[in-house]
Each structure stands twice: as C-alpha cells, then as structure tokens.
C-alpha positions in Angstrom: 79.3 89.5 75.8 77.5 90.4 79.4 74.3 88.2 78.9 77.4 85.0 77.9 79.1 85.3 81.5 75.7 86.2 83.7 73.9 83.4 82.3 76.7 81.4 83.0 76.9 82.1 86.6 72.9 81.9 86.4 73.4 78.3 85.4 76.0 77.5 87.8 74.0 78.8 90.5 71.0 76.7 89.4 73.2 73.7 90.4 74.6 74.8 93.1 78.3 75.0 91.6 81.4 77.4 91.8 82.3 79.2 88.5 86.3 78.3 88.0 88.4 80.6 85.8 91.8 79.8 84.3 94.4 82.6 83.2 96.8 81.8 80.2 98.9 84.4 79.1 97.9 84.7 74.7 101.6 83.6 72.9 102.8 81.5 76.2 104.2 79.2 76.2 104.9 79.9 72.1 102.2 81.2 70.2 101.5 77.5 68.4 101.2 76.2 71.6 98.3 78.6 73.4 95.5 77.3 71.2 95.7 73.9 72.2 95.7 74.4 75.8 92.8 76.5 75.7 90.9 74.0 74.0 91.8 71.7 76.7 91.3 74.1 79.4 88.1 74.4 78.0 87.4 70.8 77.5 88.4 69.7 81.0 85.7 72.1 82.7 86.5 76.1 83.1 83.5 77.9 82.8 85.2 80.7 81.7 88.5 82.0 81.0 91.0 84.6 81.2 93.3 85.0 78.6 96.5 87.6 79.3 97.5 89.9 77.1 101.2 90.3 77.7 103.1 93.1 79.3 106.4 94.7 80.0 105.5 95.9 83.3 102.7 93.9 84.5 102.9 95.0 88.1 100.1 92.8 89.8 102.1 89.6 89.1 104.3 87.2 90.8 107.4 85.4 89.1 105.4 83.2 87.0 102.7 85.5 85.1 106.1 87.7 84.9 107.9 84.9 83.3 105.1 83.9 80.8 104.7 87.7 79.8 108.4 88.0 79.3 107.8 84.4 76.7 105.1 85.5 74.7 106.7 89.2 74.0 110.3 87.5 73.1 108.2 85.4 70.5 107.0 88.9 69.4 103.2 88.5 70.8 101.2 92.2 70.3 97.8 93.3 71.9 95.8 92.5 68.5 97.1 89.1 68.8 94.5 88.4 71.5 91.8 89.7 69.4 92.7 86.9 66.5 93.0 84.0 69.3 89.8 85.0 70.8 87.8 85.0 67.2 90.0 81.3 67.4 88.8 80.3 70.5 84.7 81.6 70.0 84.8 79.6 67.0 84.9 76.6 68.6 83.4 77.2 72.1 80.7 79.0 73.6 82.5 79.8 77.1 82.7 83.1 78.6 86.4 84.5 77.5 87.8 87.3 79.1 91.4 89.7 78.6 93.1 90.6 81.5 95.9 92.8 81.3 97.0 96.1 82.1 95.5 100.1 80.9 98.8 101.5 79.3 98.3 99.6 76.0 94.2 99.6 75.7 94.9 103.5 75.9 97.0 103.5 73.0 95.1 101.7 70.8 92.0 103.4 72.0 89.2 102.6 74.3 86.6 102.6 71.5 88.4 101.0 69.5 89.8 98.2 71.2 86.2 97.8 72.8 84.9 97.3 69.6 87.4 94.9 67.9 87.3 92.9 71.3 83.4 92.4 71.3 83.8 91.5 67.3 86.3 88.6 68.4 84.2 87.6 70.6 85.7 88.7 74.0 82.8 89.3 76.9 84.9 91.4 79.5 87.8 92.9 80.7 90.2 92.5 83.8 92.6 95.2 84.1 94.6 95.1 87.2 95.8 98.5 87.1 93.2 100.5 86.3 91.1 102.0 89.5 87.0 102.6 89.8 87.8 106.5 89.9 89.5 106.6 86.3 87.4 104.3 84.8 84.7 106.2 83.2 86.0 106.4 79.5 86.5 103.4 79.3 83.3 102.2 81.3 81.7 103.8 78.7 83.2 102.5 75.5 83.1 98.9 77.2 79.2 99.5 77.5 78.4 100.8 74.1 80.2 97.2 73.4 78.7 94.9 75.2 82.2 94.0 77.6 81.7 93.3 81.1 84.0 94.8 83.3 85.8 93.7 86.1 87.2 95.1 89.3 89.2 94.2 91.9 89.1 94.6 95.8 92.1 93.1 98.5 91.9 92.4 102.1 92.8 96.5 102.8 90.1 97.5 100.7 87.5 99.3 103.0 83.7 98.4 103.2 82.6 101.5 101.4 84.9 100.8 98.4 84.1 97.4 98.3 80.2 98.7 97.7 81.3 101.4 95.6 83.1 98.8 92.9 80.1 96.7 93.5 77.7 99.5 91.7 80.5 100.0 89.0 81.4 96.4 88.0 79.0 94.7 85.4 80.4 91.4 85.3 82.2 89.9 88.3 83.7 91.9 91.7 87.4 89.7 91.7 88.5 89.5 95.7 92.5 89.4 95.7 92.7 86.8 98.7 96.5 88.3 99.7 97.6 92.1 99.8 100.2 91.2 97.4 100.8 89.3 93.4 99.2 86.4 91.8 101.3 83.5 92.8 101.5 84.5 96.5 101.3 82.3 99.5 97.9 82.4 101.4 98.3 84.0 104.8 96.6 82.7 107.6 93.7 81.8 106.1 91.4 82.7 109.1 92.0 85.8 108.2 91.5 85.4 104.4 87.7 83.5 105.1 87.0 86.8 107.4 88.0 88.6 104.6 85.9 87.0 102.0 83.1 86.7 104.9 83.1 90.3 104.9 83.5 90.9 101.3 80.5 88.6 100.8 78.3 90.7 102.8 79.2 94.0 100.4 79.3 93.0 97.2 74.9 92.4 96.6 75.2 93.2 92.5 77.5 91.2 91.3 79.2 87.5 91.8 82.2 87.6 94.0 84.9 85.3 92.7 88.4 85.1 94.6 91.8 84.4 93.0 95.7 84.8 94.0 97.3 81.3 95.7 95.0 78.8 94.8 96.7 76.0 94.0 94.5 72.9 94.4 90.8 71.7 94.8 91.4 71.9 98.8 92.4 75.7 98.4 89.9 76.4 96.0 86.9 74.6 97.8 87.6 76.2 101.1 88.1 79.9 99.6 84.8 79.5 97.4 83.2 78.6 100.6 81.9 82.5 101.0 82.0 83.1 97.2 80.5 82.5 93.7 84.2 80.8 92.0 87.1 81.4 92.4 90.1 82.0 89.4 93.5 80.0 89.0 96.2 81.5 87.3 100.1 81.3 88.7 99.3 77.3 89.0 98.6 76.5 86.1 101.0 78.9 84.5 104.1 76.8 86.2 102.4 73.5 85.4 102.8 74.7 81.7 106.3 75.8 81.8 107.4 72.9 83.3 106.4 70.4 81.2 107.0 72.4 78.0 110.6 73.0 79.1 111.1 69.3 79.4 112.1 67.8 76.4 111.7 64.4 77.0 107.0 64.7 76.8 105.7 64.9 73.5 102.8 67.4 72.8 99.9 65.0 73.6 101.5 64.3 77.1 101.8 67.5 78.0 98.1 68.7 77.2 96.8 65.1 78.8 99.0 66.9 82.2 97.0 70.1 81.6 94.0 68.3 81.3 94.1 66.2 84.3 95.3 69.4 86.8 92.3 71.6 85.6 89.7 68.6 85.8 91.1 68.1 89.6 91.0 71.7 90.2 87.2 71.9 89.6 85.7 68.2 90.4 88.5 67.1 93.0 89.3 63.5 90.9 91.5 63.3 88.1 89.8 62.8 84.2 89.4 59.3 83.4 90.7 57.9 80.6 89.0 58.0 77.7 86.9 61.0 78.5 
C-alpha cells in the first residue's frame, strides 16, 4: 500500500541512502523460475520492486524487456498471474512491490477491479508507461479508493510545468526517464542527463524523484542518484538473467548466487560475501 513505499523512502532517508528498484518481468525467465529470483532480489538489498506484467506491445522497452515479455507470454503468462506471485512474494517479505506494465489490459479487466485484486495481493502501486497525467483520472480514482500509489513518468523533453503538474498527480514516486528513448538505452552525455535531473530535482517538491533507463552498475547508479531519491534497474538485470539461464552448463543455485551478487554490487558497490 501507499504508507509501505513512503515509509520506506522515510527510512531510507533517515540514513541518508538511495532507494534501488529492480524490474523482473512475472513468468520470465519461466514461470518456476520468477519466484526464486525475487526472493533473492529481495534478499540481496532492493528496497522495492517492480514486477512486469507482460505485453504484446510494450512500447517503452528496449530489446531485452521486449525479449522477456515475448518469454513469459510463450509460457502462457496472463495479467492475474501477477496478482498470485504478488500474494507469493507478500507472504514472505514486507518490501514495497509494484506492477509495471502497460493500460490496454488494466482496461479490460477493469480499473476497479484490478485495483482491488492488486491491493488484496498485496501490490502497493502501479507504473504504467503508457498511460499519460491527462487520462488518468479513472483510474486515479479506483487506485485511491485502493490504497495503490501511482506512478508517473517525466523524460529530458518534458517541460518544467509538466514536470510540476505530474508532481501534484503522482502519490508514490515521480520516475525521471534519464534518455528520450527505451529502457536498455545508452546514457547520452551525461552532462546533460545530471542537468536534467538537476532541473527535475528542483520541480518535483511532493514526491521522491527516482531515475531509471541505462543504469547498468553501481558507478552509473551512484552518479545519477547524485540529484535524486534512487534510482530503478531493469534492462541489466533482465540480460544477466537470460544469459545465465540460457546456459546449460549452471545449475539453479549458481545462477541465483550470479543474481545475488550483481544486485548486492548494484546497491552497496562490493560483491556479497560468502556466507551471507
């Protein structure tokens, strides 16, 4: 719920940290396989997460989220799926969990009703790439009467004025797209992306500013946090996974131990030591 990711960020605050967010698409890289390596996401230090709910047409992402949407839906992964890994995933952890995904579906289904059965699994907000500030009031509303946070998303072209106007709209996190482009992009010259978040910093008063798109290490993620609350990894880690679970030759447990070690790097610089 809200009060789960603001006090969150209230605590991270208190000790001077950086929230870090991790995406995994529900049903990738099979649908035995997704549990696991949220608990270890979880485990190895996200303070929150974003799970995906896959999509035919999922225009805001590169090659990779692309890739891990096209998995999950060939292993016949559906929209109520998420609900059942979320109940899953609150079961066992009290960290903020979040779908991210795209209107077309959440219309289908309905916006009350999907509001509802998300806040019963235990969802706290929702990330929908494609869905603007000006068309949002429906579902605003049912996300409210919920409980859901919900997030919205400025880029580098996106003018002062808007940038305050999806400020006062937001009610969990303001997400700064670092490129004018899809998740998985390079960073551009990243002068111009700290100007960017400089500016974006000095708009957004209500809400925590968080940036994602590119980051791909502690290094990019320390200096782009540098003017914001956290920042979000997503195309990263989604090739990490599909690398090692194409390769035959790992078993399960070596592959989650590589999961665990990136994410634990990503957030504290080192690598996990063993035995923890």
């Amino acid at each position: 719920m809200i009060d789960r990711l603001q006090s969150m960020f209230t605590t991270l605050r208190a000790r001077g940290e950086k929230a870090m967010g991790l995406f995994l698409t529900n049903g990738f890289p099979d649908p035995e396989s997704t549990r696991p390596l949220l608990e270890v996401i979880d485990e190895a230090g996200a303070d929150f997460i974003e799970l995906g709910m896959p999509f035919s047409d999922p225009l805001a992402e590169g090659v990779p989220i692309q890739r891990a949407s096209e998995r999950a839906l060939r292993h016949g992964v559906r929209l109520t799926d998420a609900f059942r890994t979320a109940e899953w995933f609150r079961a066992r952890s009290q960290t903020p969990l979040l779908l991210m995904g795209y209107v077309n579906p959440i219309y289908r289904y309905g916006y009350r009703a999907f509001c509802r059965d998300a806040a019963q699994a235990g969802v706290d907000g929702l990330i929908l790439a494609d869905l603007p500030p000006e068309e949002s009031t429906a579902l605003d509303e049912a996300a409210r009467e919920a409980g859901l946070a919900m997030v919205y998303l400025i880029a580098p072209n996106t003018p002062d004025e808007r940038i305050r106007a999806i400020d006062e709209r937001a009610t969990g996190f303001v997400y700064a797209v670092s490129v004018t482009g899809l998740t998985g992009s390079q960073l551009p010259d990243h002068a111009a992306v700290e100007a960017y978040l400089q500016r974006a910093r000095r708009q957004v008063r209500r809400n925590p500013l968080l940036v994602g798109f590119g980051i791909k290490s502690h290094e990019d993620a320390r200096r782009l946090s540098r003017h914001t609350d956290g920042f979000i990894v997503g195309s990263a880690l989604i090739r990490l996974v599909e690398r090692l679970w194409d390769d035959p030759a790992l078993t399960p447990e070596e592959r989650l131990a590589s999961v665990r070690q990136f994410v634990h790097a990503l957030k504290y610089g080192t690598p996990v030591q063993v035995g923890t």
